[in-house]
N, CA, C and O of each residue as an XYZ file, in Angstrom:
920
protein
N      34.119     75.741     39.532
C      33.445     74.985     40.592
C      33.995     73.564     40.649
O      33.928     72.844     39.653
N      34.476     73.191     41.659
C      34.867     71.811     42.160
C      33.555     70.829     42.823
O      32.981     70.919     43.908
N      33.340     69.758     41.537
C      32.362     69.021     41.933
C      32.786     67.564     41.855
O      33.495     66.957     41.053
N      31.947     67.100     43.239
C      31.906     65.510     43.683
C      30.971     64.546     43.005
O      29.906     64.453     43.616
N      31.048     63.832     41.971
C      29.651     62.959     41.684
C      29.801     61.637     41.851
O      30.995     61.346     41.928
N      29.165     60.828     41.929
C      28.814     59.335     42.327
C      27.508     58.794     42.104
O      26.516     59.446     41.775
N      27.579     57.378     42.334
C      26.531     56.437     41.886
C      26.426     55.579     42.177
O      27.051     54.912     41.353
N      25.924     54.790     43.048
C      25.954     53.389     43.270
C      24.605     52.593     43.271
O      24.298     51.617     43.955
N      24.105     53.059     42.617
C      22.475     52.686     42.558
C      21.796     51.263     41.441
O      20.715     51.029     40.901
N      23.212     50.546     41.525
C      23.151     49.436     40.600
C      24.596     48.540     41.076
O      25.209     48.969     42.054
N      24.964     47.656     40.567
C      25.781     46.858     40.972
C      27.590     47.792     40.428
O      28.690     47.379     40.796
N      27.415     48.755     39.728
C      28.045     49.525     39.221
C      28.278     49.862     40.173
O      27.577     49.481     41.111
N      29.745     51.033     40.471
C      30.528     52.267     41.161
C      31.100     53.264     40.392
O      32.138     53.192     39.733
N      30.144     54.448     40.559
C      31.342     55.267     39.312
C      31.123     56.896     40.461
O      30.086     57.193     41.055
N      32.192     57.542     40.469
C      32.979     58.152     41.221
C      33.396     59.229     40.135
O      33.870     58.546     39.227
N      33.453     60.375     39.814
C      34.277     61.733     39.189
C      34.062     62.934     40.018
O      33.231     63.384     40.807
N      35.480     63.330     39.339
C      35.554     64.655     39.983
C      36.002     65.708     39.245
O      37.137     65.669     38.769
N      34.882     67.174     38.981
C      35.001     67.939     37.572
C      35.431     69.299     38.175
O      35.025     69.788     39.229
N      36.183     69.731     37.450
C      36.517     71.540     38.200
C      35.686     72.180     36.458
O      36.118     72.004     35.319
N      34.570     72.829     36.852
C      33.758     73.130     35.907
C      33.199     72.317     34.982
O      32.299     71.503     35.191
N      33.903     72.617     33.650
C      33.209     71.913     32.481
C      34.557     70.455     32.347
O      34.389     69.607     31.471
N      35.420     70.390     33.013
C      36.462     69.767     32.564
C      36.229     68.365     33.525
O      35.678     68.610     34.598
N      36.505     67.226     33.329
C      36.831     66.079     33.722
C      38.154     65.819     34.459
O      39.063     66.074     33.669
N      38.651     65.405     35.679
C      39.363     65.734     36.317
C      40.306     64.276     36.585
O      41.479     63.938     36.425
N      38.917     63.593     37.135
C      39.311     61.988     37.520
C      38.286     61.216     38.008
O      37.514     61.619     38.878
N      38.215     59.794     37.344
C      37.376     59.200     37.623
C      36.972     57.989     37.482
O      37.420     57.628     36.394
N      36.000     56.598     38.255
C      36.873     55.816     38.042
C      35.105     55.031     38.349
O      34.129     55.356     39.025
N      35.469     53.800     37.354
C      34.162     53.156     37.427
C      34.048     51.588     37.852
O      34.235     50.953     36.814
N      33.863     50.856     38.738
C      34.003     49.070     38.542
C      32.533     48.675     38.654
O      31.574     49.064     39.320
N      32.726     47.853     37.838
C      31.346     47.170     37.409
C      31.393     45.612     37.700
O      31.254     44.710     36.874
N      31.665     45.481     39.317
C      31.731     44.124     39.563
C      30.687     44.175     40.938
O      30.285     45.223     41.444
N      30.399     43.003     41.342
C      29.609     43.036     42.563
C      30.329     43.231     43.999
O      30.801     42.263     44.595
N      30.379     44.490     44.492
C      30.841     44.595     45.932
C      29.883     45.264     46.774
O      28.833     45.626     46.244
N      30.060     45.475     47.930
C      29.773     46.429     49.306
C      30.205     47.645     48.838
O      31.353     48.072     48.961
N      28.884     48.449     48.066
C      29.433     49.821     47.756
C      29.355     50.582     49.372
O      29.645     51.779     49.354
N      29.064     50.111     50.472
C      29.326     51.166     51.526
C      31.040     50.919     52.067
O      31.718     51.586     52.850
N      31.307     49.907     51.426
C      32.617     49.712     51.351
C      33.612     50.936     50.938
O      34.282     51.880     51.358
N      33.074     49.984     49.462
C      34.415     50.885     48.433
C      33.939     52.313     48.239
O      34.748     53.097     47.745
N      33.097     52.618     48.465
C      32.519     54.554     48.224
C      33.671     55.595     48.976
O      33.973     56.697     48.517
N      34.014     55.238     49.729
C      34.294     56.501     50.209
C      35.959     56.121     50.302
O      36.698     57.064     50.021
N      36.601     54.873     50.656
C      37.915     55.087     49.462
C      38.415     54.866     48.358
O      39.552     54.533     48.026
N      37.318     55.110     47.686
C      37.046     55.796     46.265
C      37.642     57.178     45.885
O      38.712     57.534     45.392
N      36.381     57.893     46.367
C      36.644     58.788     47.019
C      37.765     59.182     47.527
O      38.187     60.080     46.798
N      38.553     58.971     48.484
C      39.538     59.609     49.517
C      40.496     59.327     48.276
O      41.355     60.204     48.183
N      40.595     58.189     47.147
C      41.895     57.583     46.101
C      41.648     58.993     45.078
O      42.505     59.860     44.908
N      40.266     58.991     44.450
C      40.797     60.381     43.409
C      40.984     61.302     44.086
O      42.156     61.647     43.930
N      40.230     62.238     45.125
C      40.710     63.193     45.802
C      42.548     63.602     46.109
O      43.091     64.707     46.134
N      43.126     62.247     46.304
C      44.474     62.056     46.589
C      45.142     62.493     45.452
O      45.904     63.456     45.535
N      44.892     61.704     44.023
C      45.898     61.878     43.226
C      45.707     63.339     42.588
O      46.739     63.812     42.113
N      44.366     64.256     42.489
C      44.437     65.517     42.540
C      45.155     66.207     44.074
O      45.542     67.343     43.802
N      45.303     66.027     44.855
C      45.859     66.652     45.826
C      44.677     67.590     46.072
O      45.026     68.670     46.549
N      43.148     67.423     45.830
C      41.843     68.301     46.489
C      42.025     67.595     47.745
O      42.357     66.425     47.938
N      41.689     68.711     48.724
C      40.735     68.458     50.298
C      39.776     68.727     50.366
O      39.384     69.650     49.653
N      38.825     68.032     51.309
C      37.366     67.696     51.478
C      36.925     69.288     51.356
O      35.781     69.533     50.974
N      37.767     70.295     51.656
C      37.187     71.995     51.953
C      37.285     72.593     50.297
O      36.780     73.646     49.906
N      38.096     71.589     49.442
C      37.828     72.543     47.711
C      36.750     72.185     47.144
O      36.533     72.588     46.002
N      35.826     71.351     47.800
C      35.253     70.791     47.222
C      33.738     71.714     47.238
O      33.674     72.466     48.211
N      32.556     71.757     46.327
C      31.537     73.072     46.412
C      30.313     72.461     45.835
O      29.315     73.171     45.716
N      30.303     71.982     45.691
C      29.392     70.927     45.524
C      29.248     69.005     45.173
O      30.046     68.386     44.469
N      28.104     68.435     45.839
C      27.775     67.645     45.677
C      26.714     67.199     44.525
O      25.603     67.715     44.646
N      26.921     66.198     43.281
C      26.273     65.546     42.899
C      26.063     63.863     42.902
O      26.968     63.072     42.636
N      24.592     63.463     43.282
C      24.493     62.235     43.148
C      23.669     61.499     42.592
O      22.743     62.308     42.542
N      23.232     60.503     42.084
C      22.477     59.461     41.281
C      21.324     59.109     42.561
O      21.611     58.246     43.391
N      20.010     59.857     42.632
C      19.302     59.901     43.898
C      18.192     58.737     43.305
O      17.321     58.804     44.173
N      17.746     57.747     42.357
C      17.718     56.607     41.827
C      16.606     56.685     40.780
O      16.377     57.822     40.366
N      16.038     55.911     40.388
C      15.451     54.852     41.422
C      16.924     53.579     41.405
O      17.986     54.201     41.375
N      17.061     52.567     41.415
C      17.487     51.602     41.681
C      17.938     50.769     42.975
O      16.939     50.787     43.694
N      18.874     50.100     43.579
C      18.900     49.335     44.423
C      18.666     49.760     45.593
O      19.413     50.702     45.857
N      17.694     49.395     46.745
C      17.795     49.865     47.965
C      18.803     50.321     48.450
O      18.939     51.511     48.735
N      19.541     49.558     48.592
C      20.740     49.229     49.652
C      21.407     50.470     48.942
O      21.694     51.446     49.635
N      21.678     50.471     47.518
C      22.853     51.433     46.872
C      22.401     52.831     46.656
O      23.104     53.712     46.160
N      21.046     52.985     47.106
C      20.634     54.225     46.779
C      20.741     54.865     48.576
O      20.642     56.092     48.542
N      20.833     54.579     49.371
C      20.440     54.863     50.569
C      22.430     54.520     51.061
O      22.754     55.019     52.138
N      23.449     53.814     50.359
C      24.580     54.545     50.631
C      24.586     55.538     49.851
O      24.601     56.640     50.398
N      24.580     55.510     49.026
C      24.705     57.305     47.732
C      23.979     58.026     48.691
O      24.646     58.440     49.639
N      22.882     58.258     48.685
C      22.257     59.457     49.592
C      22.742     59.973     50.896
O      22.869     61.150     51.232
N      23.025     58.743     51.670
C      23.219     59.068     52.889
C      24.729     59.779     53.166
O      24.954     60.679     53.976
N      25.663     59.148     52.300
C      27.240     59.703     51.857
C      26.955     61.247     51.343
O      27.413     62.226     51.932
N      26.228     61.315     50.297
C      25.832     63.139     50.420
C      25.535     63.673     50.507
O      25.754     64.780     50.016
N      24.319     63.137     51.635
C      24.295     63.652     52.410
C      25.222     64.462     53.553
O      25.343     65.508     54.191
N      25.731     63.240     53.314
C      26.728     63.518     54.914
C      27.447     64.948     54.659
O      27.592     66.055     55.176
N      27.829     64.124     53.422
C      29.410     65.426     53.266
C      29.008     66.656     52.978
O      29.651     67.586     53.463
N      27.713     66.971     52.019
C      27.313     68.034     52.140
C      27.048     69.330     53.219
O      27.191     70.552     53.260
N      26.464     67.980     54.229
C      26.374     68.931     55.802
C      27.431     69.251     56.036
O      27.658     70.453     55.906
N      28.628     68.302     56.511
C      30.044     68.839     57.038
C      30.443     69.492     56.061
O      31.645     69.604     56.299
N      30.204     70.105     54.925
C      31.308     71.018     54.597
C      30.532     71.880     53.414
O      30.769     72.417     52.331
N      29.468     71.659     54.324
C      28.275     73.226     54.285
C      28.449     73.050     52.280
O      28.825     74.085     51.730
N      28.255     72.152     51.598
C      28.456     72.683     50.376
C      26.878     72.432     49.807
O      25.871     72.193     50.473
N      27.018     72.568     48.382
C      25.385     72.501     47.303
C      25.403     71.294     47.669
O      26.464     70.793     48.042
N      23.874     70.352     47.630
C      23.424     69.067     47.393
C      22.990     68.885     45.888
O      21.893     69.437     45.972
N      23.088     68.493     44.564
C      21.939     68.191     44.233
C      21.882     66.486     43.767
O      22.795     65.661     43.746
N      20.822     66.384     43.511
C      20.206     64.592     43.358
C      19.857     64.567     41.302
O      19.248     65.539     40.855
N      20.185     63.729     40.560
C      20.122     63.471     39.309
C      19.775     61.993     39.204
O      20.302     61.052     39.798
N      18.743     61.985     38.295
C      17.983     60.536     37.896
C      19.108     59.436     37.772
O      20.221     59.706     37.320
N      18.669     57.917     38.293
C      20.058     57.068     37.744
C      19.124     56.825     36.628
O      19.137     55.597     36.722
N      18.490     57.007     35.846
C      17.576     56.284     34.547
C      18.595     57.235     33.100
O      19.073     56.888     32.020
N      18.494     59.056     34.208
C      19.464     59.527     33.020
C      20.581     59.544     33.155
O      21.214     60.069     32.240
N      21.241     59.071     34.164
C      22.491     58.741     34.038
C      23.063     57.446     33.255
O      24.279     57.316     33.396
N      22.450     56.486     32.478
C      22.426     55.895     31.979
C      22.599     56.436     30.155
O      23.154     55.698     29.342
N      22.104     57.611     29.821
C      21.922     58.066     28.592
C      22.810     58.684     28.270
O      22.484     59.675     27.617
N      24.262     58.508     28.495
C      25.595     58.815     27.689
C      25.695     57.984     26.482
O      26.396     56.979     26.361
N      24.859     58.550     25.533
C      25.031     58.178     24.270
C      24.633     59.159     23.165
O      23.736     59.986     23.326
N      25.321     59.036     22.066
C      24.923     59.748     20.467
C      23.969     59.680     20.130
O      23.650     60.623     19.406
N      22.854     58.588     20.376
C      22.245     58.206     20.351
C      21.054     59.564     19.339
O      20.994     60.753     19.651
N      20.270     58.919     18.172
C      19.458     59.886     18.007
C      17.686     59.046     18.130
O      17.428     57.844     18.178
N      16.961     59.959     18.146
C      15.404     60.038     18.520
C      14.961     59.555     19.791
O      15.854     60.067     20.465
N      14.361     59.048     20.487
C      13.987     58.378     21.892
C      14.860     57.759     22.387
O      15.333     56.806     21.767
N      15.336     58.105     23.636
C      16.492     57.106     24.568
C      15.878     56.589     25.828
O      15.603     57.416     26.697
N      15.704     55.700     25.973
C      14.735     54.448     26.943
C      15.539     53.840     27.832
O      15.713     52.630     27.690
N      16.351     54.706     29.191
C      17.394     54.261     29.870
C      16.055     52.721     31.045
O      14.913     52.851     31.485
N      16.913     51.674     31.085
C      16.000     50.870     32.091
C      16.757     50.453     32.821
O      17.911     50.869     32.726
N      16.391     49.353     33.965
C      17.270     49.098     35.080
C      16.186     48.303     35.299
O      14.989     48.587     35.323
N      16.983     46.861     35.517
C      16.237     45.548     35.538
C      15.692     45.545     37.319
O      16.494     45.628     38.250
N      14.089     45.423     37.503
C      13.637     45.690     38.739
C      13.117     43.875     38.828
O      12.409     43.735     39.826
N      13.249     42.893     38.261
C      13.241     41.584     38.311
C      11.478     41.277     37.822
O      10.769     42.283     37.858
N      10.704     39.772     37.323
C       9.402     39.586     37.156
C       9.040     40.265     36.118
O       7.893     40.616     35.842
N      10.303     40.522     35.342
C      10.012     41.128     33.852
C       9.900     42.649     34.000
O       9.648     43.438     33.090
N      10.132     42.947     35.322
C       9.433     44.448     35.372
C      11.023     45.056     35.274
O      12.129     44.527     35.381
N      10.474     46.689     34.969
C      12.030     47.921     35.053
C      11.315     49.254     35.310
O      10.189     49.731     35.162
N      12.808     49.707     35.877
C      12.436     51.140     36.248
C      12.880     51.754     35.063
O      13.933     51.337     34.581
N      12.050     53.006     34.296
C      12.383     53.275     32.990
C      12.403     54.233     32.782
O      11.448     54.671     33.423
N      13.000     55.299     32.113
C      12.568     56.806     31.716
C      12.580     56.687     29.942
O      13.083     55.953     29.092
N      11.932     57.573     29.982
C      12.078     58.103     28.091
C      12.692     59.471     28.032
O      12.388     60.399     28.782
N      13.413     59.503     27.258
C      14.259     60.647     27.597
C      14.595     61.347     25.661
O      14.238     60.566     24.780
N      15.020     62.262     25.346
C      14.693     63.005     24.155
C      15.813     64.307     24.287
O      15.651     65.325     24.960
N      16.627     64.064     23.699
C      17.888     65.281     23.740
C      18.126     65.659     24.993
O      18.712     66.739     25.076
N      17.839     65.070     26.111
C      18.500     64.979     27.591
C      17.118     65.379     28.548
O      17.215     65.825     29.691
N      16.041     65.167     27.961
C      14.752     65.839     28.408
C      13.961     64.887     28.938
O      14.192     63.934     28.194
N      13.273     64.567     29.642
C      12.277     63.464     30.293
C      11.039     63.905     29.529
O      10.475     64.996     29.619
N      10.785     63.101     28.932
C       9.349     63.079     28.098
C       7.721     62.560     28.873
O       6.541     62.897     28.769
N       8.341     61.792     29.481
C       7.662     61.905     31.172
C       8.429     61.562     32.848
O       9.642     61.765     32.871
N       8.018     61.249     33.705
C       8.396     60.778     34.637
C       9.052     59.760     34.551
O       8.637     58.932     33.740
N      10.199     59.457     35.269
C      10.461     58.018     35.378
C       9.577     56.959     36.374
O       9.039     57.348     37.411
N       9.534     55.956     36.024
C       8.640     55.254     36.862
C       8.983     53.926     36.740
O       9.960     53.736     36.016
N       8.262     52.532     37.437
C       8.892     51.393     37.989
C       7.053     50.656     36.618
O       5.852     50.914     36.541
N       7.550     50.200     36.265
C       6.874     49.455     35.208
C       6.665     47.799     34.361
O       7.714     47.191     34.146
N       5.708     47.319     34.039
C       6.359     45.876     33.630
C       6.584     46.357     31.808
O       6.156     47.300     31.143
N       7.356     45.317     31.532
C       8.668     45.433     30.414
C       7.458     45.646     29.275
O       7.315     46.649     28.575
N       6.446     44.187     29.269
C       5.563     44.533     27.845
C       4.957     46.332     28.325
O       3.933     46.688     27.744
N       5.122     46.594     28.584
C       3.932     48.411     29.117
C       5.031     49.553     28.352
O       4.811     50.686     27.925
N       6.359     48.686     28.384
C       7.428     49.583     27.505
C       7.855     49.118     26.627
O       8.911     49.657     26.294
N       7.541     48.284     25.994
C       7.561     47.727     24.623
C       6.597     47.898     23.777
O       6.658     47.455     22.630
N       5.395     48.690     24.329
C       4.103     48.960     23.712
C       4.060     50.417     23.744
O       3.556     51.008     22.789
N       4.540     51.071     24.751
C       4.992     52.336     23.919
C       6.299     52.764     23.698
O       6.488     53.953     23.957
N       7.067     52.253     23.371
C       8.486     52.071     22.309
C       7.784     51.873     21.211
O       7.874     52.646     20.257
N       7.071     50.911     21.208
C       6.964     50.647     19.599
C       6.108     51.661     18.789
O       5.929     51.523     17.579
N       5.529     52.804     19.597
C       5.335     54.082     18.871
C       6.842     54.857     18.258
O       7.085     55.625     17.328
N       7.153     54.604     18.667
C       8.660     56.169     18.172
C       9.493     55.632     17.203
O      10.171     54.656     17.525
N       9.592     56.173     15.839
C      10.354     56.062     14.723
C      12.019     55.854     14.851
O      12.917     55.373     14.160
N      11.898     56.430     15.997
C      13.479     56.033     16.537
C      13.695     55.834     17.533
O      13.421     56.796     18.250
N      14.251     54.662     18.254
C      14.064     54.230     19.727
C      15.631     53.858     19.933
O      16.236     53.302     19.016
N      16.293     54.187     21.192
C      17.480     53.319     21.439
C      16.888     52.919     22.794
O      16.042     53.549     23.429
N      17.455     51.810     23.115
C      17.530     51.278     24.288
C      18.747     50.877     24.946
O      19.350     49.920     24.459
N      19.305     51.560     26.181
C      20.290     51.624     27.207
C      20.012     50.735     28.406
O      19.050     49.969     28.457
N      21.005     50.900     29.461
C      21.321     50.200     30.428
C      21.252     48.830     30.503
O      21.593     48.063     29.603
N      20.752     48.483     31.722
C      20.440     47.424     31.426
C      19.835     46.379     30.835
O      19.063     45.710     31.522
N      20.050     46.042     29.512
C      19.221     45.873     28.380
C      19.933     44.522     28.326
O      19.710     44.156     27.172
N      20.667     43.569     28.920
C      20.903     42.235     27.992
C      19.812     41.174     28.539
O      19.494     40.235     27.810
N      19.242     41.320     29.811
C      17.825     40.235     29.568
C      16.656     40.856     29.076
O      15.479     40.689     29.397
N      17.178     41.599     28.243
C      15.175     41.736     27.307
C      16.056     42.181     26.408
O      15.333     42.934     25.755
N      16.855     42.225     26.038
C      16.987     42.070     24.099
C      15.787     41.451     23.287
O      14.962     41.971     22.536
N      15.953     40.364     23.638
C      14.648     39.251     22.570
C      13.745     39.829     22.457
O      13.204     40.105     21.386
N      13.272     40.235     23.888
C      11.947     41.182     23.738
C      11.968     42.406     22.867
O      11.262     42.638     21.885
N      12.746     43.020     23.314
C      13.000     44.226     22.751
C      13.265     44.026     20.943
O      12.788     44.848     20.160
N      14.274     42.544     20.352
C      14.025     42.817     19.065
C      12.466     41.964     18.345
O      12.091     41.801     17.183
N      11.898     41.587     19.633
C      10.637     41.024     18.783
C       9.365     42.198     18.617
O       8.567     42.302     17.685
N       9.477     43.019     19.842
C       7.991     44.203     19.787
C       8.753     44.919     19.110
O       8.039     45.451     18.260
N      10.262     45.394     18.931
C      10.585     46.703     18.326
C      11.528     46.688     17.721
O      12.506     47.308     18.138
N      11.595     45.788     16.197
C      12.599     45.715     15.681
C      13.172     47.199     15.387
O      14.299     47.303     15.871
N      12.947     47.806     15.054
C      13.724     49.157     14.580
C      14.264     50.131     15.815
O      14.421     51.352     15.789
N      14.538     49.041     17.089
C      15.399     49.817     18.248
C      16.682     49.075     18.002
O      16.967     47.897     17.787
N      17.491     50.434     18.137
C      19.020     50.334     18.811
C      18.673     49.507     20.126
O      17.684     49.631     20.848
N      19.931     48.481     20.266
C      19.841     48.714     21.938
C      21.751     48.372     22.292
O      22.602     47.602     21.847
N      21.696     49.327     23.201
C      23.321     49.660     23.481
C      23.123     49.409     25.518
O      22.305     49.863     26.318
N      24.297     48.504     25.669
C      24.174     48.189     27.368
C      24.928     49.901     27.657
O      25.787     50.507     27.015
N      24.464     50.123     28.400
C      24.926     51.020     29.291
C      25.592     51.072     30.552
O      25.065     50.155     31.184
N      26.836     51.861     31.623
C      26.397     52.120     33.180
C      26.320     53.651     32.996
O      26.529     54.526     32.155
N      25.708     53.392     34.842
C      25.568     54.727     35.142
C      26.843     55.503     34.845
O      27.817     54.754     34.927
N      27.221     56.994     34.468
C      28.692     57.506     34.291
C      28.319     58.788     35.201
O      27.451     59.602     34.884
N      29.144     58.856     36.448
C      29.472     60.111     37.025
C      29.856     61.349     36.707
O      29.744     62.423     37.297
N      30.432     60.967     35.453
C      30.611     62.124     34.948
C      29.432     62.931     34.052
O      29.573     64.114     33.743
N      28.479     62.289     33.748
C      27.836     62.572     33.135
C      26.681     63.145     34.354
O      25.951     64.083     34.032
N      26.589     62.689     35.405
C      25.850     62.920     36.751
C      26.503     64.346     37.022
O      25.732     65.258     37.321
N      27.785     64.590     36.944
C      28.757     65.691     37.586
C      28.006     66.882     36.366
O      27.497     67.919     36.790
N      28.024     66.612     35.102
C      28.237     67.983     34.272
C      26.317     68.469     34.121
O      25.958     69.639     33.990
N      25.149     67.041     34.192
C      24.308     67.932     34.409
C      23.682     68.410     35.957
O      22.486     68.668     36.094
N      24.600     68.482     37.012
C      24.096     69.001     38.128
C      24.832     69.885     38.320
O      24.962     70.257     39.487
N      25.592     70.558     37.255
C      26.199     72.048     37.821
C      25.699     72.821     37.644
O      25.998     73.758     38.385
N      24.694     73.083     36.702
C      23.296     73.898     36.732
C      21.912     74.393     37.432
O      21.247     75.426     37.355
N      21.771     72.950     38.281
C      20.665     72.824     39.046
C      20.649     73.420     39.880
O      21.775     73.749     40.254
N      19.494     73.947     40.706
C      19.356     74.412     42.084
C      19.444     73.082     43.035
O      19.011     71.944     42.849
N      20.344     73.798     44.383
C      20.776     73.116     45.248
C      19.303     72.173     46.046
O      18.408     72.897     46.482
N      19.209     71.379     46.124
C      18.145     70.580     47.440
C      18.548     70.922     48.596
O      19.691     71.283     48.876
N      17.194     70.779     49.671
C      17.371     70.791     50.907
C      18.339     69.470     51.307
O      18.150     68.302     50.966
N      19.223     69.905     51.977
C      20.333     68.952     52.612
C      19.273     67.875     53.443
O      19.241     66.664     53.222
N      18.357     68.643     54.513
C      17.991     67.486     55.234
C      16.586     66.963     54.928
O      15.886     66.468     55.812
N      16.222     67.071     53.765
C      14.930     66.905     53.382
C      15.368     65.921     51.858
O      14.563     65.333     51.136
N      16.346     65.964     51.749
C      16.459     65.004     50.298
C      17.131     63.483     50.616
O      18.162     63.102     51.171
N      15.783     62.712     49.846
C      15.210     61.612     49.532
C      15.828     60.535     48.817
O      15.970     60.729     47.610
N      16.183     59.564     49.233
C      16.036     58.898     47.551
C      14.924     58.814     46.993
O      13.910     59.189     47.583
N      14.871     58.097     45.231
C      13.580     57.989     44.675
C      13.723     56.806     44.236
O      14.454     56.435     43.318
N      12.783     55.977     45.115
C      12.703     54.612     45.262
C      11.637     53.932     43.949
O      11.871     52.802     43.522
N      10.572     54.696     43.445
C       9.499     54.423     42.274
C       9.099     53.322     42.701
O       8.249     52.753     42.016
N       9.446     52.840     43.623
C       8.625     51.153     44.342
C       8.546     51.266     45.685
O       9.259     52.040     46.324
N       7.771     50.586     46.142
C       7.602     50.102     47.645
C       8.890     48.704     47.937
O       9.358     47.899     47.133
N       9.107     48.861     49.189
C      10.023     47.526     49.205
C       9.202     46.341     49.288
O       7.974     46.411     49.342
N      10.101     44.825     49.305
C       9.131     43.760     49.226
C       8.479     43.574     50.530
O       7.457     42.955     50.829
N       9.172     44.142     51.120
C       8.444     43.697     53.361
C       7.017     44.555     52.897
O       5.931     43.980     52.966
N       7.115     45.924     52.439
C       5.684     47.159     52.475
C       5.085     46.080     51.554
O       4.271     45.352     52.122
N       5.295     45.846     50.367
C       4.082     45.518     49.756
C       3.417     43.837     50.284
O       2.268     43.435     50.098
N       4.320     43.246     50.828
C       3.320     41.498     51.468
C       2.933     42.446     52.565
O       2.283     41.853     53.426
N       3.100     43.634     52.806
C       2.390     43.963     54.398
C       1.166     44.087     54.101
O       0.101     43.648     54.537
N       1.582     44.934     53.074
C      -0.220     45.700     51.861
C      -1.172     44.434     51.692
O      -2.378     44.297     51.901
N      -0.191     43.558     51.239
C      -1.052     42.118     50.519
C      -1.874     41.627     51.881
O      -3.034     41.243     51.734
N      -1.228     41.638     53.306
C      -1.385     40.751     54.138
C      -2.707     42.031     54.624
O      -3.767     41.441     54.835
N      -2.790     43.063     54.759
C      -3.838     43.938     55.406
C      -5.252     44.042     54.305
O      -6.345     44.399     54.745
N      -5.025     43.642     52.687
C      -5.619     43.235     52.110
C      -6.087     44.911     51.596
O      -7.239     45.345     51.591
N      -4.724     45.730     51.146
C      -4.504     47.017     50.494
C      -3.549     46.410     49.356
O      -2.850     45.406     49.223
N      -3.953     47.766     48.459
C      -2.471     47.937     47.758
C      -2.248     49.120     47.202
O      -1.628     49.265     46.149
N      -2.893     50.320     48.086
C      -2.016     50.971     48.836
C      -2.427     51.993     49.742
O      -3.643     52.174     49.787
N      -1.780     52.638     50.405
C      -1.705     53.690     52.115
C      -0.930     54.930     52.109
O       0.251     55.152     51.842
N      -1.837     55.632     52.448
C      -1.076     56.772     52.634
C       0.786     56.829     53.321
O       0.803     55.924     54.155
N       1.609     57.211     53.299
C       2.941     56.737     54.155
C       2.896     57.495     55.207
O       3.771     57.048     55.949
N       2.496     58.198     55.606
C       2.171     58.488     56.928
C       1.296     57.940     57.970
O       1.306     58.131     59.186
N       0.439     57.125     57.138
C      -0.586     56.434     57.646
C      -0.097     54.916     58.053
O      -0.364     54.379     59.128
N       0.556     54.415     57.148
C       1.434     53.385     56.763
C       2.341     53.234     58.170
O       2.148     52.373     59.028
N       3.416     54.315     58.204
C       3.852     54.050     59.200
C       3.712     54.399     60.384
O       4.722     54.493     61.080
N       2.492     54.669     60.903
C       1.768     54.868     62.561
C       1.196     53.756     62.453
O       0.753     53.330     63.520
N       0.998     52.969     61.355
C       0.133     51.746     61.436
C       0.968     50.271     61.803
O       0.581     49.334     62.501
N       2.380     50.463     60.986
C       3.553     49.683     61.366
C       4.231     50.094     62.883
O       5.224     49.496     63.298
């Protein structure tokens, strides 16, 4: 199986392309650009130096988030796209576990800095979600970290180190990015998503919804309700 994966759901770009279990090509920059930019000749650059066309290609995997608006809604909407034109699988993979390419042993605590001290966080356990990922403030995961005998902490981890070695001295903490390839090898298993029904997963409201909430004197609305009301 010839698979597409990507990520742009952080200031990161990472791009692979796997024919089964094997790693093919792939390519990551971790600087600040216009990922609706660089995504797709990204894209068109590894495709090239394998000599694949858009038709070998059989599935889509992508990093469906939570993280940046803007970068989750090019990722989605890109595989969206391509999925439709060329009729292939969709599926969507956490960016929290795409973050957990590591050796790492006992609890792995991928986060992604959501600003006001707060993060979007998963707990994760030999590649397993121990619960949901969700959008959280930092002490709420430093208080249960500091249950688990063995904790690492990933991603974006260099503004809460301090924190992290004052509630939990006995955590690892290793920076992480998202890795496509690691997006590519666990979505060759999954069942495909509906092409026109898949989402990003935002785990927050944006800042316009919630001063709307503040200003109607909610905090919170049904989204259907929400938006007949907007």
């Amino acid at each position: 199986m010839k698979i597409l994966s990507f990520d742009t759901s952080s200031q990161a770009l990472s791009v692979a392309l796997l024919e089964d279990d094997k790693l093919m090509a792939e390519t990551s920059l971790n600087i600040k650009k216009n990922h609706s930019i660089s995504l797709m000749p990204t894209i068109d650059f590894l495709m090239a130096q394998l000599t694949w066309k858009p038709v070998d290609l059989e599935r889509i995997v992508v990093a469906q988030g939570p993280g940046s608006y803007t970068g989750l809604r090019v990722a989605v909407a890109t595989a969206k796209t391509l999925a439709y034109a060329l009729q292939i699988d969709l599926v969507g993979i956490s960016s929290l576990l795409a973050l957990t390419d590591t050796d790492a042993q006992g609890v792995v605590v991928p986060i992604m800095d959501a600003r006001r001290n707060h993060v979007y966080v998963g707990f994760y356990e030999n590649g397993r979600a121990l619960e949901p990922d969700r959008h959280a403030a930092f002490e709420e995961v430093l208080e249960k970290a500091a249950g688990f005998d063995h904790v690492t902490f990933v991603g974006e981890v260099a503004a809460f180190e301090e924190q992290i070695k004052e509630s939990c001295p006995q955590a690892t903490i290793q920076a992480t990015l998202q890795s496509a390839e690691l997006i590519g090898r666990l979505g060759q298993s999954l069942e495909p998503v509906n092409v026109h029904a898949f989402e990003p997963s935002y785990l927050k409201r944006v800042e316009a919804e919630e001063n709307w909430l503040k200003a109607q004197g909610q905090t919170a609305v049904d989204d259907q309700d929400y938006i007949k009301r907007v």
